[in-house]
Structures are given as structure tokens and as C-alpha cells.
N, CA, C and O atoms as a GROMACS GRO file, in nm:
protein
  468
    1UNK      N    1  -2.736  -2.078  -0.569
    1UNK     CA    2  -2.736  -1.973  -0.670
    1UNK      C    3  -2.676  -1.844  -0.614
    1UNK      O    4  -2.626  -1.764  -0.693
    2UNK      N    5  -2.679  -1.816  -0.460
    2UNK     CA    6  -2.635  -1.685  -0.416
    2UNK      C    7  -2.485  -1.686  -0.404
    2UNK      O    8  -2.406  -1.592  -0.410
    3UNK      N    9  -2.462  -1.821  -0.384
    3UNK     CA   10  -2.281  -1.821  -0.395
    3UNK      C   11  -2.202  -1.804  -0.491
    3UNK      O   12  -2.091  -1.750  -0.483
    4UNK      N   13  -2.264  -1.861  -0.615
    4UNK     CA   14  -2.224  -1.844  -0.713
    4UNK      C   15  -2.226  -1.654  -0.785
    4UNK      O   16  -2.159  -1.603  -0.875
    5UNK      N   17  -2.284  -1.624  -0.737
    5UNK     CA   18  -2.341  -1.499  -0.747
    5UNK      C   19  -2.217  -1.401  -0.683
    5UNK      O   20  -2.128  -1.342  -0.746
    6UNK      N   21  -2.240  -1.405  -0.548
    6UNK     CA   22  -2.127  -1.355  -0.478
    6UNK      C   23  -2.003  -1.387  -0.526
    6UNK      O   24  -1.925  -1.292  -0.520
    7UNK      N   25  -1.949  -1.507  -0.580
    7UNK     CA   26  -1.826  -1.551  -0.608
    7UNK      C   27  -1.806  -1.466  -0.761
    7UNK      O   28  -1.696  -1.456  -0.815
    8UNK      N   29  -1.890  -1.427  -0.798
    8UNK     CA   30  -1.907  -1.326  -0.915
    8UNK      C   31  -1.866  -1.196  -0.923
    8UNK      O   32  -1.781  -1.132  -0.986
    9UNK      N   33  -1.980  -1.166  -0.815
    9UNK     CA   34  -1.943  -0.998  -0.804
    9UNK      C   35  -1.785  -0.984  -0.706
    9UNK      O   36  -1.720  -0.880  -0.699
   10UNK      N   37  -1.751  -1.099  -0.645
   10UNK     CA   38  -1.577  -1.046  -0.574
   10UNK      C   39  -1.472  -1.059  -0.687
   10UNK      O   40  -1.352  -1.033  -0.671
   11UNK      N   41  -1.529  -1.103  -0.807
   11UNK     CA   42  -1.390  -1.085  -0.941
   11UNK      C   43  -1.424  -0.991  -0.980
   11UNK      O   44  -1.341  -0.961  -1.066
   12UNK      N   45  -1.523  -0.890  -0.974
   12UNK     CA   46  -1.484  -0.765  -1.039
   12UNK      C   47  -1.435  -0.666  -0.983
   12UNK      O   48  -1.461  -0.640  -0.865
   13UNK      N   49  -1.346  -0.585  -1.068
   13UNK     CA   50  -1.218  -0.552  -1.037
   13UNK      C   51  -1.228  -0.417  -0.945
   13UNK      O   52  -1.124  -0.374  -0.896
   14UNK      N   53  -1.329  -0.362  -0.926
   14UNK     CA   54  -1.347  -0.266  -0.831
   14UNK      C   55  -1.420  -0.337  -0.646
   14UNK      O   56  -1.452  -0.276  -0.544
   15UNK      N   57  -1.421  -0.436  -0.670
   15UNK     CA   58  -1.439  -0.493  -0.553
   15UNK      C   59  -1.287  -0.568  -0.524
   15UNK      O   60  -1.238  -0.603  -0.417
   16UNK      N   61  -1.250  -0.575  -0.620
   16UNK     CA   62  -1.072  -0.635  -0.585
   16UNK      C   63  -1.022  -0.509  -0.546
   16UNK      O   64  -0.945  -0.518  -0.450
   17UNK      N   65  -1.044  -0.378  -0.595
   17UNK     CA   66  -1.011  -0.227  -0.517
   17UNK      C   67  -1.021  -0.206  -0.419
   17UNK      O   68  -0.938  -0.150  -0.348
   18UNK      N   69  -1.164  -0.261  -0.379
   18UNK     CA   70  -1.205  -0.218  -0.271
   18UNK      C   71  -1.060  -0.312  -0.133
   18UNK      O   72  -0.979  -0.262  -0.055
   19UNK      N   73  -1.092  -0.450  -0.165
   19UNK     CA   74  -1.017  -0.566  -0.081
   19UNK      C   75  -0.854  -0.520  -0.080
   19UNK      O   76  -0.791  -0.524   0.026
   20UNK      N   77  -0.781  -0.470  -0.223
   20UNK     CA   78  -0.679  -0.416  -0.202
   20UNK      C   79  -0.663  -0.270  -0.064
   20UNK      O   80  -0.578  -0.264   0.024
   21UNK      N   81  -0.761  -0.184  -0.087
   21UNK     CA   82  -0.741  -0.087  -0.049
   21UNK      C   83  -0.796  -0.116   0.129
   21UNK      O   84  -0.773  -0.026   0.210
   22UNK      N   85  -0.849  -0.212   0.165
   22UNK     CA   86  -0.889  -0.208   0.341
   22UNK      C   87  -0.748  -0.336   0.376
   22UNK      O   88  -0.719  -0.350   0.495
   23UNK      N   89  -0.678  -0.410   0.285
   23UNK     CA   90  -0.572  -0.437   0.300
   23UNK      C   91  -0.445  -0.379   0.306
   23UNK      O   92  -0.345  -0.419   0.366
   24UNK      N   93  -0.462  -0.280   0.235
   24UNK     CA   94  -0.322  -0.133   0.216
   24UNK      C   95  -0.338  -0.124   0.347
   24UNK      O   96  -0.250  -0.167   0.421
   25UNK      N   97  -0.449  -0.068   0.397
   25UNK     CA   98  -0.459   0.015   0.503
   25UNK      C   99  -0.438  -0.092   0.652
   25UNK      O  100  -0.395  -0.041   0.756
   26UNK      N  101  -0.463  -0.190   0.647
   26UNK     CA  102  -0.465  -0.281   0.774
   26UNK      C  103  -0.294  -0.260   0.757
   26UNK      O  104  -0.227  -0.216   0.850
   27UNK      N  105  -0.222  -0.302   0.605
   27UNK     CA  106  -0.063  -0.296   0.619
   27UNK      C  107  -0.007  -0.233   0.717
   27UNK      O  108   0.058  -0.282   0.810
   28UNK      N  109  -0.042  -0.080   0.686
   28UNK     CA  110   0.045   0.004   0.726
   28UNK      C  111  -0.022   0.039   0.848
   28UNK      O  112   0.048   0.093   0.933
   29UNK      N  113  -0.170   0.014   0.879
   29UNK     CA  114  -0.130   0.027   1.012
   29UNK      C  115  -0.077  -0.101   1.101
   29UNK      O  116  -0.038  -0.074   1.214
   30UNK      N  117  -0.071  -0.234   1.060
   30UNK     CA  118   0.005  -0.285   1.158
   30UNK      C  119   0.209  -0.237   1.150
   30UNK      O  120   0.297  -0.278   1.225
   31UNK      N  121   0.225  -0.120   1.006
   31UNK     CA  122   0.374  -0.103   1.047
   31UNK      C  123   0.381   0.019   1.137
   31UNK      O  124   0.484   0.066   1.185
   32UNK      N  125   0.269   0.060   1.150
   32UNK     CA  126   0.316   0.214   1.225
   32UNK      C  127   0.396   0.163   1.371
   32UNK      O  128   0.519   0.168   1.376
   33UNK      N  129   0.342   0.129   1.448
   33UNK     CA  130   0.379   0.136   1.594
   33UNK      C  131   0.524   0.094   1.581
   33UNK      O  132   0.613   0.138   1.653
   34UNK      N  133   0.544  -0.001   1.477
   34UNK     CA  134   0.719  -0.027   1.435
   34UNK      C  135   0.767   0.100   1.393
   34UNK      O  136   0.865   0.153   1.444
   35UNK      N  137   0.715   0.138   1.324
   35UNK     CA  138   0.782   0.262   1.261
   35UNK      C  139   0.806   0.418   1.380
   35UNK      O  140   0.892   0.506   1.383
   36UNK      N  141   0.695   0.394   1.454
   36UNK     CA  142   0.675   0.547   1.588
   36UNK      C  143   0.756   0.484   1.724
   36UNK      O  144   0.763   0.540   1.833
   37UNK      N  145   0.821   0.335   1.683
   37UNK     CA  146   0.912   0.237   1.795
   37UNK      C  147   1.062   0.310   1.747
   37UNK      O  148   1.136   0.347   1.839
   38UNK      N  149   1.104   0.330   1.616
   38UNK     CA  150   1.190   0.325   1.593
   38UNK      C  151   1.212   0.483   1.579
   38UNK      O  152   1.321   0.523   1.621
   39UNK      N  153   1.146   0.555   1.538
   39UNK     CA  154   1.190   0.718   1.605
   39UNK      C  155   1.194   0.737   1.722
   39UNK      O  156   1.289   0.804   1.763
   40UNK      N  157   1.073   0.677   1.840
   40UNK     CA  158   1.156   0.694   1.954
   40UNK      C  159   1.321   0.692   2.010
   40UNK      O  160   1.379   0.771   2.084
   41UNK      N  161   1.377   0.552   1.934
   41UNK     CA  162   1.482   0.541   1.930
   41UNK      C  163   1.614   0.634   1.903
   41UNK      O  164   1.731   0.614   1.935
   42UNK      N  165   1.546   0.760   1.822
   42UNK     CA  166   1.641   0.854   1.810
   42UNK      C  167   1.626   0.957   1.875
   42UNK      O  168   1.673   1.065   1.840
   43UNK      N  169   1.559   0.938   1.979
   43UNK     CA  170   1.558   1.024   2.121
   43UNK      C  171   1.559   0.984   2.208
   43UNK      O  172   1.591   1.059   2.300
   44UNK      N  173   1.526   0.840   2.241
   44UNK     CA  174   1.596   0.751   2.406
   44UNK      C  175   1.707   0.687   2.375
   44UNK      O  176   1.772   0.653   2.474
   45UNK      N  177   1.759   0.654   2.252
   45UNK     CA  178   1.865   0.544   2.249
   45UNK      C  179   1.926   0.555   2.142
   45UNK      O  180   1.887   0.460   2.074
   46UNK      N  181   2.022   0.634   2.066
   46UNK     CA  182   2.064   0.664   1.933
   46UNK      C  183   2.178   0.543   1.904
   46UNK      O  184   2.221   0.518   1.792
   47UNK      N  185   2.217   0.474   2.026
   47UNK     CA  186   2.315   0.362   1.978
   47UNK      C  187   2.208   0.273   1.915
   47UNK      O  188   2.232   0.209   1.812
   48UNK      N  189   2.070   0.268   1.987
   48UNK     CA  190   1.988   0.141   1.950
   48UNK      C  191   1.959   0.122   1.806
   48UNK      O  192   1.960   0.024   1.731
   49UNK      N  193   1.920   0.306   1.787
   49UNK     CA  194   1.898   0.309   1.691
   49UNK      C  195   1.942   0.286   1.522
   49UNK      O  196   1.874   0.266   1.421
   50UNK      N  197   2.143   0.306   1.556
   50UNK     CA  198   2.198   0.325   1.481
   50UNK      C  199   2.228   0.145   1.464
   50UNK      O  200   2.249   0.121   1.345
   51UNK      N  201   2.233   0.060   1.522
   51UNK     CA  202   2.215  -0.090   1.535
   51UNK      C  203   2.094  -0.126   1.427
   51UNK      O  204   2.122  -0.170   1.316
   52UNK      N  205   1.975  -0.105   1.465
   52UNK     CA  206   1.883  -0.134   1.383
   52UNK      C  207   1.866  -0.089   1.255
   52UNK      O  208   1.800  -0.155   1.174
   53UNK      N  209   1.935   0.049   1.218
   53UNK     CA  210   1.941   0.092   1.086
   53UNK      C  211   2.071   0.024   1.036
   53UNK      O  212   2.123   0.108   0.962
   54UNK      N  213   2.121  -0.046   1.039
   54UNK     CA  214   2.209  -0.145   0.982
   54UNK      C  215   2.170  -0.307   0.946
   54UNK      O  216   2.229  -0.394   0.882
   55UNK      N  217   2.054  -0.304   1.009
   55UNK     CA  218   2.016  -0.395   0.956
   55UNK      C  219   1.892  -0.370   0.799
   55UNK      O  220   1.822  -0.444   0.730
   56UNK      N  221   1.921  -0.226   0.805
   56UNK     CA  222   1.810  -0.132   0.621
   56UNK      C  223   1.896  -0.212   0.548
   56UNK      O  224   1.842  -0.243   0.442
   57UNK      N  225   2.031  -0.270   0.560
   57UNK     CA  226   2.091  -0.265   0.470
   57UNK      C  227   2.074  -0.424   0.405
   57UNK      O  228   2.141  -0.466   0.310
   58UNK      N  229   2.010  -0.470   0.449
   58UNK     CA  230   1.949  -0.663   0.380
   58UNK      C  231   1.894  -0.612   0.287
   58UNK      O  232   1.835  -0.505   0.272
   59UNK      N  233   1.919  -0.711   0.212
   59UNK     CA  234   1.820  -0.717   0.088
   59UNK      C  235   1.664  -0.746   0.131
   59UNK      O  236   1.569  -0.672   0.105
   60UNK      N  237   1.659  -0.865   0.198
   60UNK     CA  238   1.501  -0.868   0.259
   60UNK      C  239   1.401  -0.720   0.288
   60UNK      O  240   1.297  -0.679   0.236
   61UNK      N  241   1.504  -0.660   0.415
   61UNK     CA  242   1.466  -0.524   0.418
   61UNK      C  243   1.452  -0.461   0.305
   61UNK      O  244   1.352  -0.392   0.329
   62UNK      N  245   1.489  -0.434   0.185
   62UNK     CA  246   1.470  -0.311   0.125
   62UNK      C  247   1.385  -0.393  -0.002
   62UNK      O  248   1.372  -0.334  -0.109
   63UNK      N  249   1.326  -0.536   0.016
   63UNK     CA  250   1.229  -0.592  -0.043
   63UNK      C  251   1.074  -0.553   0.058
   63UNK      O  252   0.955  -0.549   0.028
   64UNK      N  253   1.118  -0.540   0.132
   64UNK     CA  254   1.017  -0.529   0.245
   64UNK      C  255   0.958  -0.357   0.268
   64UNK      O  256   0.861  -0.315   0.331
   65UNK      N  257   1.055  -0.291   0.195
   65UNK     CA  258   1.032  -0.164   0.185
   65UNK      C  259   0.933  -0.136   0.043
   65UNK      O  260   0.833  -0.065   0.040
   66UNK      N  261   0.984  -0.203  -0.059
   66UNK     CA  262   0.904  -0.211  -0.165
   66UNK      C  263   0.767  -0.204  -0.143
   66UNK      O  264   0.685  -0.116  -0.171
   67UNK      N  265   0.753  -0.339  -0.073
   67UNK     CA  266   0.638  -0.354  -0.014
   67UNK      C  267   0.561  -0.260   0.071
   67UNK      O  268   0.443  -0.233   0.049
   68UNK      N  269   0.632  -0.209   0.171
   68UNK     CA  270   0.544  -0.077   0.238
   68UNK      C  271   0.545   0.059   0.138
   68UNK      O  272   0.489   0.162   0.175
   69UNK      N  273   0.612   0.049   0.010
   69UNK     CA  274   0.562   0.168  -0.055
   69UNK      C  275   0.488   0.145  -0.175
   69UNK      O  276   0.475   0.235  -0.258
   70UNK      N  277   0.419  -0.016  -0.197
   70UNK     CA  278   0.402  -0.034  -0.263
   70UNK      C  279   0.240  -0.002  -0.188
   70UNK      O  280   0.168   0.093  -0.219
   71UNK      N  281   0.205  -0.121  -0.073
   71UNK     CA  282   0.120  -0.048   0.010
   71UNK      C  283   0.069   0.100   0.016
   71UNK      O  284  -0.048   0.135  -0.004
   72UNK      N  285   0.187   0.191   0.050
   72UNK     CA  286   0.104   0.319   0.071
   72UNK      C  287   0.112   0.381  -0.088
   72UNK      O  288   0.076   0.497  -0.070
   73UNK      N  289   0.127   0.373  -0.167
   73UNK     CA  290   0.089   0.389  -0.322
   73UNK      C  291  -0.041   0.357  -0.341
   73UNK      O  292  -0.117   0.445  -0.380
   74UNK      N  293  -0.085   0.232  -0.318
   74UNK     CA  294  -0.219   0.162  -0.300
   74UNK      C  295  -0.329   0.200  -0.263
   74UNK      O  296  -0.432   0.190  -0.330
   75UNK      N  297  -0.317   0.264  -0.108
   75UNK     CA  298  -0.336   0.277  -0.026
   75UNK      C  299  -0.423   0.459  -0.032
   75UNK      O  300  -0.527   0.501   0.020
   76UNK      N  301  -0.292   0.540  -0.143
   76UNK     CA  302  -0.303   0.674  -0.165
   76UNK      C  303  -0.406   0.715  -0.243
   76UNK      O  304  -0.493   0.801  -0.231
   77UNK      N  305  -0.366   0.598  -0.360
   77UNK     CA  306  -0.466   0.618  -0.493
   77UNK      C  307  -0.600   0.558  -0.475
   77UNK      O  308  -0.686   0.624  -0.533
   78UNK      N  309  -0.643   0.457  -0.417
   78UNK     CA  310  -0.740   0.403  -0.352
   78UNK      C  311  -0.792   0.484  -0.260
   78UNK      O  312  -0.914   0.482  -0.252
   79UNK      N  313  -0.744   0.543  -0.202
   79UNK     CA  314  -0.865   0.689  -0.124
   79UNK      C  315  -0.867   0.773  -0.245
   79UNK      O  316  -0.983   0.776  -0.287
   80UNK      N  317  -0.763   0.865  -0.344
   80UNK     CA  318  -0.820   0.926  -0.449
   80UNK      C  319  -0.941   0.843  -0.553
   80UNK      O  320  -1.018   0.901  -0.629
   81UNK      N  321  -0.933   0.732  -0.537
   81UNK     CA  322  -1.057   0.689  -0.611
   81UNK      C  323  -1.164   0.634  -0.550
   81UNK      O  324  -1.257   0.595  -0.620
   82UNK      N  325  -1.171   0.623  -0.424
   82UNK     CA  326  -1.272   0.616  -0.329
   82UNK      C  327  -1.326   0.778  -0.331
   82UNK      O  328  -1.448   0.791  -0.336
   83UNK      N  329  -1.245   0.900  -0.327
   83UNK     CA  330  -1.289   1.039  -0.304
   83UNK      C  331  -1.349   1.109  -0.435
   83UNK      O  332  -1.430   1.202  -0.429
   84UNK      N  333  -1.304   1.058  -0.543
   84UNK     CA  334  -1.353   1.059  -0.721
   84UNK      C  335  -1.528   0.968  -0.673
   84UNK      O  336  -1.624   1.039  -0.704
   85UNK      N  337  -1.564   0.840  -0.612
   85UNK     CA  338  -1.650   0.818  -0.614
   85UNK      C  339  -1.787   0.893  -0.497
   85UNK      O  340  -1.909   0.885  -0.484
   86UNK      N  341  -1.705   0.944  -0.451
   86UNK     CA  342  -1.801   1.056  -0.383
   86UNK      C  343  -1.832   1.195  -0.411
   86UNK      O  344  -1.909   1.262  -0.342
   87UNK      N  345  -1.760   1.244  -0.532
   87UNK     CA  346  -1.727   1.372  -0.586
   87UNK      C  347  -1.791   1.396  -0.730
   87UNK      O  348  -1.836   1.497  -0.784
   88UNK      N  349  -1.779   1.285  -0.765
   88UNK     CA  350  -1.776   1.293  -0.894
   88UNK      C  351  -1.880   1.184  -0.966
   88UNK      O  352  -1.880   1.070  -0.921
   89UNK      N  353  -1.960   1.213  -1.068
   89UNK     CA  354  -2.052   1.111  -1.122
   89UNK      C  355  -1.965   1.002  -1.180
   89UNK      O  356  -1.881   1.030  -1.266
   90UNK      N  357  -1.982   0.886  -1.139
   90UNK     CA  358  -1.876   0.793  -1.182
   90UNK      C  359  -1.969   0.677  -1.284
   90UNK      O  360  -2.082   0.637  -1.259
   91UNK      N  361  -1.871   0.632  -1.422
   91UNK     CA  362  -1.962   0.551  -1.500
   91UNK      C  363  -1.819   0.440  -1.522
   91UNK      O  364  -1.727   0.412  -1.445
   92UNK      N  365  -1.848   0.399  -1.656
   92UNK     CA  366  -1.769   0.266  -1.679
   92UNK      C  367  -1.640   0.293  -1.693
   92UNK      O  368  -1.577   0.194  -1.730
   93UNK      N  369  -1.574   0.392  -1.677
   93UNK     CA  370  -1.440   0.409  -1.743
   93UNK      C  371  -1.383   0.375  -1.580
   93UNK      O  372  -1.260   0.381  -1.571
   94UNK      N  373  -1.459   0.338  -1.448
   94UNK     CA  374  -1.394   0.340  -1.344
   94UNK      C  375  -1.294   0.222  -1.320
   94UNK      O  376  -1.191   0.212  -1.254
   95UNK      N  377  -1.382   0.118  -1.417
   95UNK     CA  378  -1.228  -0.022  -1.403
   95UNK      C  379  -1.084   0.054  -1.454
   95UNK      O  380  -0.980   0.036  -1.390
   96UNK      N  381  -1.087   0.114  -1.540
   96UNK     CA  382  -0.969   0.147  -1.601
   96UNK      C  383  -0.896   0.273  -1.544
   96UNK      O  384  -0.791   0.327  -1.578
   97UNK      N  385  -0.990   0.303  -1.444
   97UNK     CA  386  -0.909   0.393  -1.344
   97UNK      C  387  -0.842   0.316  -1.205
   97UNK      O  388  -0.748   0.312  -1.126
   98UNK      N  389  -0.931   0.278  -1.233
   98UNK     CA  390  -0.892   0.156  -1.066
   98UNK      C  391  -0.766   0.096  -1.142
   98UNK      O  392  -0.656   0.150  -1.123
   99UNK      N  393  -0.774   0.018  -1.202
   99UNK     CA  394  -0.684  -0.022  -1.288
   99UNK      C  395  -0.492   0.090  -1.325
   99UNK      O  396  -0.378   0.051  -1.351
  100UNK      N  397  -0.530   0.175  -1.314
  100UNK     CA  398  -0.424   0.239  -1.386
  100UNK      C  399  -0.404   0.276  -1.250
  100UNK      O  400  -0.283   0.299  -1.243
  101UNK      N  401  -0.463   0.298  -1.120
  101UNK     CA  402  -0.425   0.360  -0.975
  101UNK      C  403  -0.321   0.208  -0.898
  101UNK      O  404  -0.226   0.219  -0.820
  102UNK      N  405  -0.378   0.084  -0.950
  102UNK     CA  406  -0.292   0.002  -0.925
  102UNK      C  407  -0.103  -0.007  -1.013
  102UNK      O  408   0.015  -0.037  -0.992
  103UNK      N  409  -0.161   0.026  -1.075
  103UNK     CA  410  -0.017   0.001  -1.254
  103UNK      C  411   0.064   0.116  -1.164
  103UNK      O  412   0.154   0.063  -1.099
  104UNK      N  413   0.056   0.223  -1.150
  104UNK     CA  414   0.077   0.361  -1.067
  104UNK      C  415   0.119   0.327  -0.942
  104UNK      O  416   0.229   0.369  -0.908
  105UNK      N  417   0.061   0.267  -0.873
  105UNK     CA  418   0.147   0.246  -0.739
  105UNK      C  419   0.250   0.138  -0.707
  105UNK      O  420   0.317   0.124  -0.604
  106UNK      N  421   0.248   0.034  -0.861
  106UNK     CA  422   0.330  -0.072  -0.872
  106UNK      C  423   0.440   0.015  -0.898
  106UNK      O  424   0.536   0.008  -0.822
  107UNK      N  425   0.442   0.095  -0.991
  107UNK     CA  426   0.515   0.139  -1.132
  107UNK      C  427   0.610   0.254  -0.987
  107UNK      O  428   0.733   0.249  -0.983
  108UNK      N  429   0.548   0.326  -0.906
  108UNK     CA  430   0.667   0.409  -0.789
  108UNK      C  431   0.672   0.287  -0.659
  108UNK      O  432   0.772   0.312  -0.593
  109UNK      N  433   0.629   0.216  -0.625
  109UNK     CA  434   0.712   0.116  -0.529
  109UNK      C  435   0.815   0.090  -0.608
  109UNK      O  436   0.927   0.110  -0.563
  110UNK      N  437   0.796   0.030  -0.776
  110UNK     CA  438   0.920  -0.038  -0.812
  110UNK      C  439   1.057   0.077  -0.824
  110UNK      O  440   1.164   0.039  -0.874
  111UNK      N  441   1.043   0.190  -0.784
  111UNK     CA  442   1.092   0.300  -0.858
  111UNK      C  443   1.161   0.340  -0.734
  111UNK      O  444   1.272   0.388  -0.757
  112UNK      N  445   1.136   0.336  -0.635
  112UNK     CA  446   1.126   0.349  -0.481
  112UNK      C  447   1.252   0.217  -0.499
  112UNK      O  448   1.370   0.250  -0.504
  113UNK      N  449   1.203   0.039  -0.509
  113UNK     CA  450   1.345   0.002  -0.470
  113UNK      C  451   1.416  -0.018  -0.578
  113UNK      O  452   1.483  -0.120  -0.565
  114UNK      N  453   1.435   0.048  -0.706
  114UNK     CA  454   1.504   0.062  -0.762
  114UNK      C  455   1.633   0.139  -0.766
  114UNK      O  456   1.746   0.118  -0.811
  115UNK      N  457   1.566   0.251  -0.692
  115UNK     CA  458   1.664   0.398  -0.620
  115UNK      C  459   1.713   0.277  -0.517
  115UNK      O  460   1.832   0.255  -0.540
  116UNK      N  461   1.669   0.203  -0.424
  116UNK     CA  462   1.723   0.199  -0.331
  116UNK      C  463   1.829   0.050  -0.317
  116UNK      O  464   1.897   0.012  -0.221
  117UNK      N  465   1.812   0.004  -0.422
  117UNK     CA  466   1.928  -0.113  -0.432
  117UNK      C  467   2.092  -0.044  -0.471
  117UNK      O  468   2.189  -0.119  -0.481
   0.00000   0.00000   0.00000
């Protein structure tokens, strides 16, 4: 009976918030050290660097960018509604905020590689 239970409360959609948002965050931090690898690069090694920024230009890459801004969109609005639930008396209208903080961070990743194709 407790599994069934649990398997309950993880479909509702502010516990899918929650799982999105400690997933945003594991994302981007496993891209940082790539990302603080590759500015080094434009102060020990600007040939290296200018090599690897030629490879921005794949399509994979700038699918993969989507993705890290789709992440920190996620990632943004999910602490603003984690910081709304510490601030603020929160009642039922919160699915449909959670909800619209996801639509919102889809809606500028897609906007993000839209500019960038």
C-alpha cells in the first residue's frame, strides 16, 4: 500500500518540479568545469581555443546548447518558485505556476536556438 502511495505522490506535478529542478542543477553543474576549461583557454592557449569554438558550429552543438539553456531556464524559474514557496503563502494555483515556469523556460531555450541556427 506504501508503494503505491509513493508512486502517487511522484506524479504530482510539483514533485516532478521539484526532480526537474535538482536535475537542472546537477546539469549545469556537471557543465561548469567544461565551461571555466574553456575560458581558461582564452588566456593559456587562444589557438586552442579558437579550434574548439569551431567545433559551436555542429548542429549537435547548438542542440546541445538548447539544452544547457533550456536547463538554466529551469533551473532559474525553479529557484523563483522554490523562493515564492518560502515568501509567500502558497495554495492551489501553484501547479499552474510550476507549470507555466516550465512552458517559460521551454518557450526561451527554444528562442535561444532559434536565434542561433
Amino acid at each position: 500500500m506504501k508503494a503505491s502511495k509513493s508512486i502517487k505522490a511522484r506524479a504530482h506535478p510539483l514533485w516532478l518540479a521539484y526532480a526537474l529542478h535538482r536535475l537542472s542543477g546537477l546539469g549545469l553543474a556537471l557543465f561548469l568545469p567544461l565551461h571555466f576549461w574553456v575560458l581558461a583557454l582564452a588566456v593559456t592557449n587562444p589557438g586552442q581555443l579558437d579550434r574548439f569554438l569551431q567545433l559551436t558550429d555542429a548542429g549537435i552543438v547548438k542542440l546541445a546548447e538548447f539544452g544547457l539553456v533550456f536547463l538554466l531556464a529551469v533551473h532559474f524559474f525553479g529557484g523563483l518558485r522554490l523562493i515564492a514557496l518560502e515568501w509567500l503563502p502558497w495554495t492551489a494555483p501553484q501547479k499552474s505556476l510550476a507549470a507555466g515556469a516550465a512552458a517559460v523556460s521551454f518557450m526561451v531555450a527554444t528562442l535561444f536556438l532559434l536565434k542561433a541556427i
